[in-house]
C-alpha positions as CSV (number, residue, x, y, z in Angstrom):
1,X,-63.2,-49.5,-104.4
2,X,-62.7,-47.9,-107.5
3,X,-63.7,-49.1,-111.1
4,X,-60.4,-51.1,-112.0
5,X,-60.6,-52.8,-108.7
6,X,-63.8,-54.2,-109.2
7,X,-63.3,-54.9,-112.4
8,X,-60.8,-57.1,-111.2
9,X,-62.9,-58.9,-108.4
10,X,-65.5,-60.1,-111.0
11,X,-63.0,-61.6,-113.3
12,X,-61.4,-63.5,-110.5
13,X,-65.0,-64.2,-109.6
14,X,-65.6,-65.9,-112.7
15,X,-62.6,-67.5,-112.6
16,X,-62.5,-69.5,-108.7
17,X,-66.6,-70.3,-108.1
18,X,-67.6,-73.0,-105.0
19,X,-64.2,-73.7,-104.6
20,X,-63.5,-75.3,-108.7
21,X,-62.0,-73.8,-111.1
22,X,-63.8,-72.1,-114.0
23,X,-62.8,-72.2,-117.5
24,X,-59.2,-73.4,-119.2
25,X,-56.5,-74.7,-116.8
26,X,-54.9,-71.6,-116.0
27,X,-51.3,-71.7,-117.2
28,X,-49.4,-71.0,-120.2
29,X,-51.2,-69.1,-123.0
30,X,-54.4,-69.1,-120.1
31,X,-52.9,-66.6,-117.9
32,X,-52.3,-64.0,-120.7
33,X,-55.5,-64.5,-121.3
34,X,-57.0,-63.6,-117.9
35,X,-54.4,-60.6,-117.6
36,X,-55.5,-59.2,-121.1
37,X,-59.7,-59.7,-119.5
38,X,-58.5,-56.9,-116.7
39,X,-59.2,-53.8,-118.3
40,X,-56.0,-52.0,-119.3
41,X,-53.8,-54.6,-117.7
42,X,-51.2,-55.2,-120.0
43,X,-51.9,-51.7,-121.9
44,X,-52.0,-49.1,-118.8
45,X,-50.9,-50.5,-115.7
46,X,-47.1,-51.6,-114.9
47,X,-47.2,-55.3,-114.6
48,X,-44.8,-57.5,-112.6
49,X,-45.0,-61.1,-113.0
50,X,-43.4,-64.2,-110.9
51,X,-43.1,-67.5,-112.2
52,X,-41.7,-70.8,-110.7
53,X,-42.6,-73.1,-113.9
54,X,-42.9,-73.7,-117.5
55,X,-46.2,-72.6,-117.8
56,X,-45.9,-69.3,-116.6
57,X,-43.6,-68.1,-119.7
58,X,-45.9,-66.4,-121.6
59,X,-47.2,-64.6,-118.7
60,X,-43.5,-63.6,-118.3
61,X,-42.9,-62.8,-121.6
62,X,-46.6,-60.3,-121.5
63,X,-45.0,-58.7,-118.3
64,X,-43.1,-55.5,-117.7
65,X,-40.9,-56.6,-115.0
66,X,-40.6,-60.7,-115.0
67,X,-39.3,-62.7,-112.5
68,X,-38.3,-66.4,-112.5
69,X,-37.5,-69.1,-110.1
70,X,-38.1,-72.1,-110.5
71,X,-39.7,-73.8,-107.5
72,X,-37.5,-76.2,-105.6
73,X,-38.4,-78.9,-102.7
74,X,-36.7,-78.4,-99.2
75,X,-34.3,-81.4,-99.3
């Protein structure tokens, strides 16, 4: 696993612990947030983002390639 990659586990690790939720509710300006944590996320790497809501604009906005659909119930 290299450096990046476990970089990455130990956020999400502080993120999800026992099953709750750690820190801010993770949406909106939150999710920037945890991308910008990652080293070199929004600087190096080529992100690609999917949203389905309102709070998941300013992840969309932070991304390279941003995707939207908003999330509809099977009638």
């Amino acid at each position: 696993m290299s450096l990046k990659e476990r970089e990455r586990l130990r956020v999400l690790e502080g993120v999800v612990e026992k099953r709750r939720l750690q820190g801010e509710n993770c949406r909106a300006a939150e999710k920037v947030r945890l991308l910008q944590a990652l080293p070199g996320a929004l600087e190096d790497d080529e992100v690609y983002a999917y949203g389905d809501s309102d709070g998941d604009t300013e992840m969309l906005a932070a991304a390279d390639h941003p995707a939207f659909k908003p999330f509809r119930a099977s009638p």
